[in-house]
C-alpha positions as CSV (number, residue, x, y, z in Angstrom):
1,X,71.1,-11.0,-81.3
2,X,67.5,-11.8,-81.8
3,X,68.2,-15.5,-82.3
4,X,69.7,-15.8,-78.9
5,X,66.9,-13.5,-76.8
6,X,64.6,-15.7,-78.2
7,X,66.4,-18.7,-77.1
8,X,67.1,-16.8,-73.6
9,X,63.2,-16.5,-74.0
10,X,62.6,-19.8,-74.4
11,X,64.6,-21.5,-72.0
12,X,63.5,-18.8,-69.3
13,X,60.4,-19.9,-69.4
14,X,61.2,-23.7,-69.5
15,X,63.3,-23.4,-66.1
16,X,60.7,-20.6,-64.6
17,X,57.6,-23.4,-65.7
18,X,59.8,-26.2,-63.8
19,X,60.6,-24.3,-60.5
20,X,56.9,-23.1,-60.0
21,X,55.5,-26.2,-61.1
22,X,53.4,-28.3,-59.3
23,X,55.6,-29.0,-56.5
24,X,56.9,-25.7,-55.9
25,X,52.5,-24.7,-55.9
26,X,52.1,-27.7,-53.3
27,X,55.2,-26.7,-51.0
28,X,53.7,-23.3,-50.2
29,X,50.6,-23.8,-49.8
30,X,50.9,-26.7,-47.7
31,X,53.5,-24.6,-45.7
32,X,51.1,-21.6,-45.3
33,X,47.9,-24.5,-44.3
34,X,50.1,-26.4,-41.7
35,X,51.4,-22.6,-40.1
36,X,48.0,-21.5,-40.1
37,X,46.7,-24.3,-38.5
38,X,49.5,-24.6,-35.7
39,X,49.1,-21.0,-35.0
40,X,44.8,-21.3,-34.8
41,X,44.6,-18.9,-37.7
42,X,46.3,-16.7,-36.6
43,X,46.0,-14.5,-39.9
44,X,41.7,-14.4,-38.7
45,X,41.7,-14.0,-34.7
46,X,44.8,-11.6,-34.7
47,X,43.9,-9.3,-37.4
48,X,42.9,-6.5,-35.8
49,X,45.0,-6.8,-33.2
50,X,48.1,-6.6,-35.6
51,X,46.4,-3.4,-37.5
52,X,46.5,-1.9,-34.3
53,X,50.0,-2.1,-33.6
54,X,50.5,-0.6,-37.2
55,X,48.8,2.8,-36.0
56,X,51.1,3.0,-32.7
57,X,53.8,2.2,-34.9
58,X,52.8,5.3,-36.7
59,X,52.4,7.4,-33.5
60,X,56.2,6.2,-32.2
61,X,54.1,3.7,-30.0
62,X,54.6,0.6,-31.0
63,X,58.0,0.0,-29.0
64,X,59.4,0.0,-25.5
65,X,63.1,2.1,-24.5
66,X,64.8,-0.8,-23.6
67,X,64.1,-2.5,-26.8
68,X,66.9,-3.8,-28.4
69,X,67.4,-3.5,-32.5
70,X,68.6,-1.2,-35.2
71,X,65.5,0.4,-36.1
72,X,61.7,0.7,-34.8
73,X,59.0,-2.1,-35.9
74,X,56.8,0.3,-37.9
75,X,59.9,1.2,-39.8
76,X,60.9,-2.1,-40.2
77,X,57.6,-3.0,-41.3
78,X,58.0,-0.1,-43.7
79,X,61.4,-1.6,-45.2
80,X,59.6,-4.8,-45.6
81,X,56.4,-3.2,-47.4
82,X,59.1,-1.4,-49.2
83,X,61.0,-4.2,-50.9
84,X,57.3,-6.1,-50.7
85,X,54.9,-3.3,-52.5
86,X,56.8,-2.9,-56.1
87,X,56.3,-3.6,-59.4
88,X,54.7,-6.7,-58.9
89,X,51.5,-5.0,-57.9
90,X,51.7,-3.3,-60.9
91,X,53.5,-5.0,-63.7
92,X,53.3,-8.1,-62.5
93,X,49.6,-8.6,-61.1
94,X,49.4,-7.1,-64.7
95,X,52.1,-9.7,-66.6
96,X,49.7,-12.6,-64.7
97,X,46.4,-11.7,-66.1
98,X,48.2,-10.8,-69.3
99,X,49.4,-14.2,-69.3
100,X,47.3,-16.6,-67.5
101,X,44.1,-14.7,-67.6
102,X,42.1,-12.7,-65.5
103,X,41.3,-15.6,-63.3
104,X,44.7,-15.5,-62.2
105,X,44.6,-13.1,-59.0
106,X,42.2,-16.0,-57.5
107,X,44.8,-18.0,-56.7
108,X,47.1,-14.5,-55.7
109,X,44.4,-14.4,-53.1
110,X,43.8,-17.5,-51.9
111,X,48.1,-18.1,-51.1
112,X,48.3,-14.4,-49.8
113,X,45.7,-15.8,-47.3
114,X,47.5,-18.4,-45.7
115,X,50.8,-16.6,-46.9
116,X,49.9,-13.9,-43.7
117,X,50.4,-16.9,-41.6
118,X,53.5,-17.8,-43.5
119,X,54.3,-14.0,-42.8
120,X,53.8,-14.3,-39.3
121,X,56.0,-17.3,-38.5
122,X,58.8,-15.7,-40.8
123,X,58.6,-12.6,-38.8
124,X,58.3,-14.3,-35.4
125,X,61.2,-16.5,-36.2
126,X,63.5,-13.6,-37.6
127,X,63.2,-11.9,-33.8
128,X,63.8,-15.0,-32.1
129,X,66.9,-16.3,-34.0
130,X,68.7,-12.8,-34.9
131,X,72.6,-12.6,-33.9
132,X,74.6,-9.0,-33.1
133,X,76.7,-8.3,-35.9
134,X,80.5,-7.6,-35.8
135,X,79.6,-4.2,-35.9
136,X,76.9,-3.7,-33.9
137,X,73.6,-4.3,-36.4
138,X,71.3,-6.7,-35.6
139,X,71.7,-9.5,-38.2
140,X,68.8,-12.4,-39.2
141,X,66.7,-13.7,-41.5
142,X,65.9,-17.6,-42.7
143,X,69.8,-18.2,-42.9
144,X,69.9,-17.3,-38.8
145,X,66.9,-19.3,-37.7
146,X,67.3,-22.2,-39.7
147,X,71.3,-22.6,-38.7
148,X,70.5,-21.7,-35.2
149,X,66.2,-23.0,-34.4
150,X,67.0,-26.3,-36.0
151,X,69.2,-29.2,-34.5
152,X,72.6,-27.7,-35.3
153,X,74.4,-30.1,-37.6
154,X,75.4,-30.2,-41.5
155,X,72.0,-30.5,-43.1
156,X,70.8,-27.1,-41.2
157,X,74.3,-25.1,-42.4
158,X,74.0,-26.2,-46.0
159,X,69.9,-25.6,-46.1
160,X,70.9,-22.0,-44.3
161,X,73.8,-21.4,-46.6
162,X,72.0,-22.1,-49.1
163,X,69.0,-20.1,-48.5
164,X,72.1,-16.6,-48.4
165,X,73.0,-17.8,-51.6
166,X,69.6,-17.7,-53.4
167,X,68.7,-14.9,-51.3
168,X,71.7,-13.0,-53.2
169,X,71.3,-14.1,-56.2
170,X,67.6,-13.1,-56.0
171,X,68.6,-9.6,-55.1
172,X,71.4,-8.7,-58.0
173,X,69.4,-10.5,-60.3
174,X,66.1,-11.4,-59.9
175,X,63.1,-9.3,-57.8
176,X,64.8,-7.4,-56.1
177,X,66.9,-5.1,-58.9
178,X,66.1,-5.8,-62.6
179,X,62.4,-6.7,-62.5
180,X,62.4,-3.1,-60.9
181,X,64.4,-1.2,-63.2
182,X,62.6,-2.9,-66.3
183,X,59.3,-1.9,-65.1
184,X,60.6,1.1,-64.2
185,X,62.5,2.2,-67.1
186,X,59.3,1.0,-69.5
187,X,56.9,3.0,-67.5
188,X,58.8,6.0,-68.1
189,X,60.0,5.7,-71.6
190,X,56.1,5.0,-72.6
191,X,54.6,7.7,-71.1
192,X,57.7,10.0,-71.1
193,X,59.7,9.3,-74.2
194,X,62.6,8.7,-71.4
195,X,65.6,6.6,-72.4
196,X,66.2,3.6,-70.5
197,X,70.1,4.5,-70.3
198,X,68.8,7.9,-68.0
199,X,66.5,6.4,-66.1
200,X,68.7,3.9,-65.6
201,X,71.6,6.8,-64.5
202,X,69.1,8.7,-62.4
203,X,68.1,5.3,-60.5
204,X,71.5,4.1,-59.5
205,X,71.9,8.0,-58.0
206,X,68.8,8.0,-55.9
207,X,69.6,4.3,-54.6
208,X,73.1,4.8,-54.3
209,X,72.5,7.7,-51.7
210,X,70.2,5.4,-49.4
211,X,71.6,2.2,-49.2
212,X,74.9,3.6,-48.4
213,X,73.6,4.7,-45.3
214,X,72.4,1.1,-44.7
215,X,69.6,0.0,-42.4
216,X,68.9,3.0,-40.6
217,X,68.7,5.5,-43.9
218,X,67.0,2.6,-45.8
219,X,64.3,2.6,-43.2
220,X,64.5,6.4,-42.4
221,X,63.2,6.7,-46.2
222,X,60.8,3.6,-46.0
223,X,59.2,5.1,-43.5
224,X,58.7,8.3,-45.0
225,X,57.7,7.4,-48.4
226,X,55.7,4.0,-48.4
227,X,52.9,5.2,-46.5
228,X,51.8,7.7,-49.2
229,X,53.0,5.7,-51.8
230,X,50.6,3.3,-51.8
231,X,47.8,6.4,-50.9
232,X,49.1,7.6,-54.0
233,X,48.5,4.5,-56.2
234,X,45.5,3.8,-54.0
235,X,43.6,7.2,-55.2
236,X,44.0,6.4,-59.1
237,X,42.7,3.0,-58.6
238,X,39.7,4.0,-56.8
239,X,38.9,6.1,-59.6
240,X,38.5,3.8,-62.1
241,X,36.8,1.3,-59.6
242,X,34.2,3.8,-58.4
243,X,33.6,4.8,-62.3
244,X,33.1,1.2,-63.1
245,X,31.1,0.4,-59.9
246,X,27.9,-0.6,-61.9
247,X,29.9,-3.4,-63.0
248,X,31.7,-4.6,-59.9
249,X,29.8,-8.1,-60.0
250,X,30.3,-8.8,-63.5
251,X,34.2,-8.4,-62.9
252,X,34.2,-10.8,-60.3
253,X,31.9,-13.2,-62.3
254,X,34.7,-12.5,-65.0
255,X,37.7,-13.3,-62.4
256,X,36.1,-16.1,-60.9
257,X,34.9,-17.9,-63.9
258,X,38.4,-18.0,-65.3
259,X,40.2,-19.0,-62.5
260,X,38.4,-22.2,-62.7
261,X,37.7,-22.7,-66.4
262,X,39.2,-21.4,-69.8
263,X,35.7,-19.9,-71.0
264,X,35.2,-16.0,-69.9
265,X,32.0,-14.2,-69.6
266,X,30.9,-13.2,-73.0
267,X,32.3,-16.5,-75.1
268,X,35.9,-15.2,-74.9
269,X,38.0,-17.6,-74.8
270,X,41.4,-17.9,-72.5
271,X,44.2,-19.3,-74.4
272,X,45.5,-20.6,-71.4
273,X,45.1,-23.8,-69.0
274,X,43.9,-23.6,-65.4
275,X,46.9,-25.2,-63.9
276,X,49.0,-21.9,-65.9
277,X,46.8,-19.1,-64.3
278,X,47.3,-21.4,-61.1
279,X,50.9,-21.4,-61.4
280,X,50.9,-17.5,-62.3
281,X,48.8,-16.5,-60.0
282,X,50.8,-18.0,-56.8
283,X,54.0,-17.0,-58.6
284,X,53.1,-13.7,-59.0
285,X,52.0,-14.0,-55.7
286,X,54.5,-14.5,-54.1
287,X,56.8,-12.4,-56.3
288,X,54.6,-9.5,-54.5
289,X,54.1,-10.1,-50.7
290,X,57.2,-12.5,-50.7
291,X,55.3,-15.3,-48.2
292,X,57.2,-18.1,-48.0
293,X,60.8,-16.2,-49.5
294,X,61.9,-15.3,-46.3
295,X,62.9,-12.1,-47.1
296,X,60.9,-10.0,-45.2
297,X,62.2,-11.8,-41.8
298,X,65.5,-9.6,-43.1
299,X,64.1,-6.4,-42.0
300,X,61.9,-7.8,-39.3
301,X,64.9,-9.1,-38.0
302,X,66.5,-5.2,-37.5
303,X,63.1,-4.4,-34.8
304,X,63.2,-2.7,-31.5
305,X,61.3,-5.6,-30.6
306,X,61.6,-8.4,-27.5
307,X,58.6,-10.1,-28.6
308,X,58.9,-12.5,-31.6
309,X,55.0,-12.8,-31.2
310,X,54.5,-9.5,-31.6
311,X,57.2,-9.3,-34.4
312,X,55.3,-12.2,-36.1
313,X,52.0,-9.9,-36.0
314,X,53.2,-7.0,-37.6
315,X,54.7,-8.8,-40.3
316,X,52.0,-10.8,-41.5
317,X,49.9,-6.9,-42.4
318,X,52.4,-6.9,-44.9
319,X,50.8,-9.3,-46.9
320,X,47.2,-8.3,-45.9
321,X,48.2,-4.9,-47.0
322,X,50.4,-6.3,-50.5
323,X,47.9,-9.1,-51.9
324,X,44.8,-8.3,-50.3
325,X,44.3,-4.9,-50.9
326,X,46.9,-3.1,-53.2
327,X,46.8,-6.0,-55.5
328,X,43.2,-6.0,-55.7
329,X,43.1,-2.9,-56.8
330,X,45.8,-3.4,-60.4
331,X,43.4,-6.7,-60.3
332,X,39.6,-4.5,-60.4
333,X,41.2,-1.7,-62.7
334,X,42.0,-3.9,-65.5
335,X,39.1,-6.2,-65.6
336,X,36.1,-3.3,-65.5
337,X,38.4,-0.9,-67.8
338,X,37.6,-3.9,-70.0
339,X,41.5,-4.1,-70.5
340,X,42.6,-7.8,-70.0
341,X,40.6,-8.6,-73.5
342,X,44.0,-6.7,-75.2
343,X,45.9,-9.5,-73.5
344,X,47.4,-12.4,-75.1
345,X,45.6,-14.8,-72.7
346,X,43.0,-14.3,-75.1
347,X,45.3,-14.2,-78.5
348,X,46.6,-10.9,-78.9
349,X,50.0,-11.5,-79.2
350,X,52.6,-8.8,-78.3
351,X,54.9,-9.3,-81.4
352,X,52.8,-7.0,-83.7
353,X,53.6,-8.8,-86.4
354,X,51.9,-11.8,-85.2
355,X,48.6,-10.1,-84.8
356,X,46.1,-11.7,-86.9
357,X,43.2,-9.4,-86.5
358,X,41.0,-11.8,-88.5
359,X,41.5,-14.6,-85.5
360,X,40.8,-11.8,-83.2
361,X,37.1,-12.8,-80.7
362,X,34.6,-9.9,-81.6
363,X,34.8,-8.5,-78.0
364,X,38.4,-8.0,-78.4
365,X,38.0,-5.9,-81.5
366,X,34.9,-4.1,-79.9
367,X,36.4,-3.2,-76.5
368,X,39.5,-1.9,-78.6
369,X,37.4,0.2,-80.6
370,X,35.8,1.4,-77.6
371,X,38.7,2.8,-76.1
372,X,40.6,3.5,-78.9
373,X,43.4,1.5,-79.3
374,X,45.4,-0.1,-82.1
375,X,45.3,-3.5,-82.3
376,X,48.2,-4.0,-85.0
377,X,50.7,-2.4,-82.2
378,X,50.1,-5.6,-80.5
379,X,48.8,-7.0,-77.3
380,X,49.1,-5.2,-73.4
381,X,51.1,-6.8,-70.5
382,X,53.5,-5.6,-67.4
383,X,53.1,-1.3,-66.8
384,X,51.5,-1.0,-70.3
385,X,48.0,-2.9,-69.0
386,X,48.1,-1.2,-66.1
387,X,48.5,2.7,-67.2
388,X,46.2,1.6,-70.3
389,X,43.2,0.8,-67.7
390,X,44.1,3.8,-65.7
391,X,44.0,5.8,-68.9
392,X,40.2,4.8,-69.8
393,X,38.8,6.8,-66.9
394,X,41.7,9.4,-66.1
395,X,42.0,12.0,-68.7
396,X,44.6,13.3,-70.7
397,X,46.8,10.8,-70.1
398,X,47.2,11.4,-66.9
399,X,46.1,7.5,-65.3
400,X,49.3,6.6,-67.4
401,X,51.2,9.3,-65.7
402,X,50.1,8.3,-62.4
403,X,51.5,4.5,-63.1
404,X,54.3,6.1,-64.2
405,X,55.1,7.9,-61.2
406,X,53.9,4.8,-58.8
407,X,55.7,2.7,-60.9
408,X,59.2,4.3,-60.0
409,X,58.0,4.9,-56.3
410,X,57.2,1.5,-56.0
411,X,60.1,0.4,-57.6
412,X,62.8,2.8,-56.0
413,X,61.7,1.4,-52.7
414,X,61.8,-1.8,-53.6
415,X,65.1,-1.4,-55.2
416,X,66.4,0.1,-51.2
417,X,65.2,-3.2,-49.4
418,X,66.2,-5.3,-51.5
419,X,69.6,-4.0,-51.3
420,X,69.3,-4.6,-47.6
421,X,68.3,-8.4,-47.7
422,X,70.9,-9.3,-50.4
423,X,73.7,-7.7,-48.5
424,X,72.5,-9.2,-45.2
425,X,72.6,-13.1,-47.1
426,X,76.1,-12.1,-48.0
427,X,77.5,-11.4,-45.0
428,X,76.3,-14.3,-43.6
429,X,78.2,-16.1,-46.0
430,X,81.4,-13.8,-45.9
431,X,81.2,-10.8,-43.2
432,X,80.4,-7.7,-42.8
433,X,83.8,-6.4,-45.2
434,X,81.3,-7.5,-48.1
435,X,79.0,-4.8,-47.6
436,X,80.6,-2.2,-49.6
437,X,81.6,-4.5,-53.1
438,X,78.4,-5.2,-53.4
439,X,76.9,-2.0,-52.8
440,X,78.1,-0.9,-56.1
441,X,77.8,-3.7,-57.9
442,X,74.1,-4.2,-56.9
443,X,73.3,-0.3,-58.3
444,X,75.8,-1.2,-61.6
445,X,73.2,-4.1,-62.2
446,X,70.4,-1.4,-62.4
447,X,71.5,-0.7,-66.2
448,X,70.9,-4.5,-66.8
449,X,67.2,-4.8,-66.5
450,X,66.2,-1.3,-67.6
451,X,67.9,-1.5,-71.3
452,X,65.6,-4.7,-71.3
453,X,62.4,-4.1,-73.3
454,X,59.5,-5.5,-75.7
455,X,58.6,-9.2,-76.0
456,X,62.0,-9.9,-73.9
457,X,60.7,-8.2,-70.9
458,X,59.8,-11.6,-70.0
459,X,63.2,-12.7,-69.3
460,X,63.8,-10.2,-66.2
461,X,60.3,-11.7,-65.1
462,X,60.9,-15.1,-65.3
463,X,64.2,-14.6,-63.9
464,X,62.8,-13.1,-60.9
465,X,60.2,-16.0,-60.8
466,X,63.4,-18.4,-60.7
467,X,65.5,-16.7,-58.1
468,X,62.2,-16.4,-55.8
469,X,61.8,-20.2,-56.3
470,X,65.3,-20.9,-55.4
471,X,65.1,-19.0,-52.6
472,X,61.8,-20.1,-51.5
473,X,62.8,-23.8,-51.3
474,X,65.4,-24.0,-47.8
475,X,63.1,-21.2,-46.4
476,X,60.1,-23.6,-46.6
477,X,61.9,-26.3,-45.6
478,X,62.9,-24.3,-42.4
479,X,59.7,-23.0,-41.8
480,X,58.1,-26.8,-41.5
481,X,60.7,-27.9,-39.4
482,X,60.0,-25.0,-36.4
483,X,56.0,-24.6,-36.8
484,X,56.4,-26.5,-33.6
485,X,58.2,-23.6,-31.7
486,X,56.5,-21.1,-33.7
487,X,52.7,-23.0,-32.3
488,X,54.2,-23.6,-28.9
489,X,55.4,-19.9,-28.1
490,X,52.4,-18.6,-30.2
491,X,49.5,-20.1,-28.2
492,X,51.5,-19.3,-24.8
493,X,51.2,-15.5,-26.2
494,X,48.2,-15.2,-26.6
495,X,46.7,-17.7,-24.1
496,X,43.4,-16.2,-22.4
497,X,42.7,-13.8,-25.4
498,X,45.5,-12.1,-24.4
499,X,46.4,-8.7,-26.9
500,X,49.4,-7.1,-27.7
501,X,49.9,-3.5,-27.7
């Protein structure tokens, strides 16, 4: 069995390597510069304009009565921050640094910037291009505009068909449903001594209940529950922050310094390239806020919303609030706790038995010491870093308790929206009679990636890496392709500095 994991292993990370290669790097960033520039950074002079439309939305404001969609914009927003705030702002912000250093939320940064203008456009264009379903739902997404904003013809049905296809296959398989239940199901059984087979049980309960009520429950409960959610994981962070606050500038120095070279404050030495924290970090990225997968348009798409500008605005705050904020937060916890030097980006190795204490850089052993932990159990990555850098200012245990209960918050809620997107790619590509099949077997592929653990965790990730990439690609492609409408309807908008409420 071991034997052909660690073949699995290998070749996951040979495909995931290839699809977020260079290419895959250049394609969205060149997507998010040409969107930003089109739309006169919009992610900059509209800011506070779209943050203002996030409190009416929370005040029932942000919406007129004769509105047509399934389900208001701040709740739709909410669906999207949903499926958008997950693990990956705390496993896999965590998984990156573990793996590509701590230089690697740099480049998180710098694509989640002009990934809000990606954001926008994909939200603008989800409004714009949505269709009325055959019964009665609004229905859109990348595989709507693309058919129906570019010249219809052959290549824009097989690039939208195939965008419904990825999308689905990243939702059974990838982000959207075993990356969740791994991290999940590891959070729990390390801090909780729960067996993956319950959580797993319990999980495919809870979701079950929502997503059978579709959009409208899914966004009932998003609205609800995201909000405090990330107040929750918010609070825990701060604390170690503001313990650490002495040392804010060195942890920047630290994050800085090894996005751009191999050699970390203090002579440590990242055992990793430039071009890997690179690739991680706009990976991981996107994994997180989702800029440039399309996916997000989904929900956007169900808005009480007339305005595709406006639409466009209140999507791109899910980014802002994803990669700018909450993963800033995982990012300061685990460099000031001192935490990434247990990583193997700087050689220790989470097979215990590799662990050559001997080869070990004196700070690694130090910091260790420091805090107490056992080098010979192996190296931190995913939930584990995370908790472990909560738990060196939070006592009792209790910052590993608090990732343990974000950790299935985030998750559940990413597990609800994610249901959503993937059911809305399939029917596109075979109706609404689809929705129920895959209902259950979406929940039955819960089991999946939480029985997944130790050094194969990496599989679920890199799977969820590939999916993203696959569904990334006709998305982009799309997105070039209209920045024309999306610049020409954008600058009528807002022509004369004009703001909307």
């Amino acid at each position: 069995m071991n034997s052909w994991l660690d073949t699995l292993l290998h070749y996951s990370f040979s495909i995931r390597d290839f699809m977020w290669g260079n290419w895959m790097i250049a394609l969205l960033v060149i997507t998010g510069i040409v969107l930003t520039v089109v739309t006169q950074f919009i992610q900059i002079r509209r800011l506070g304009n779209a943050l203002r439309l996030i409190v009416l939305g929370a005040r029932g404001k942000d919406y007129a009565e004769h509105d047509v969609g399934d389900i208001s914009p701040f709740a739709a927003l909410m669906t999207a921050l949903a499926a958008t705030v997950g693990n990956g702002n705390i496993a896999g912000v965590a998984t990156a640094i573990a793996t590509g250093g701590p230089g690697a939320p740099v480049w998180m940064w710098i694509s989640g910037f002009f990934g809000m203008a990606t954001k926008y456009a994909e939200g603008f264009l989800g409004v714009k291009y949505r269709k009325v379903a055959e019964d009665g739902t609004m229905a859109g997404g990348p595989m709507y505009y693309i058919r129906y904003g570019l010249k219809e013809g052959t290549f824009s049905k097989i690039l939208a068909a195939t965008f419904a296809v990825c999308g689905a296959f990243a939702a059974l398989f990838g982000t959207g449903n075993m990356a969740q239940s791994n991290s999940m199901a590891l959070a729990f059984k390390s801090q909780f001594g729960v067996p993956p087979l319950l959580s797993g049980t319990v999980l495919t309960l809870l979701v079950g209940l929502v997503i059978i009520g579709g959009i409208k429950r899914i966004g009932a409960v998003a609205e609800r529950l995201v909000p405090g959610m990330i107040v929750f994981y918010f609070a825990g962070a701060l604390a170690v922050i503001l313990s650490n606050v002495s040392h804010i500038l060195d942890a920047f120095e630290i994050i800085f310094t090894s996005a751009f070279s191999t050699q970390a404050v203090g002579g440590a030495l990242i055992g990793t390239s430039v071009q890997k924290a690179l690739s991680l970090g706009v990976s991981r990225g996107v994994l997180s806020n989702e800029s440039g997968l399309g996916s997000a348009a989904i929900a956007q798409s169900a808005s009480k919303s007339s305005d595709p500008a406006k639409n466009g605005l209140i999507a791109m705050t899910g980014t802002f609030i994803d990669t700018l904020v909450v993963n800033t937060m995982t990012t300061l916890t685990i460099v000031l706790s001192g935490m990434w030097l247990l990583t193997p980006a700087v050689g220790v190795d989470l097979d215990k038995t590799r662990v050559v204490l001997e080869n070990l850089h004196p700070r690694v052993i130090e910091t260790a010491q420091q805090v107490g932990y056992n080098l010979s159990n192996g190296g931190l990555s995913s939930t584990a870093l995370t908790a472990a850098a909560f738990n060196t200012v939070i006592p009792f245990g209790m910052g590993g308790t608090i990732i343990a209960v974000a950790s299935f918050l985030f998750g559940f809620t990413t597990l609800i929206g994610w249901a959503y997107y993937g059911e809305q790619c399939l029917e596109y590509i075979a109706g609404v009679k689809v929705k129920k099949p895959y209902r259950v077997i979406y929940i039955g592929l819960l089991f999946i990636g939480a029985n997944l653990q130790g050094q194969y965790l990496n599989v679920v990730w890199n799977v969820g890496d590939i999916a993203n990439a696959m569904m990334a690609f006709p998305n982009l492609i799309g997105l070039l392709f209209l920045a024309g409408i999306v610049a020409r309807i954008t600058n009528e908008s807002f022509r004369g500095g004009r703001r909307i409420f």
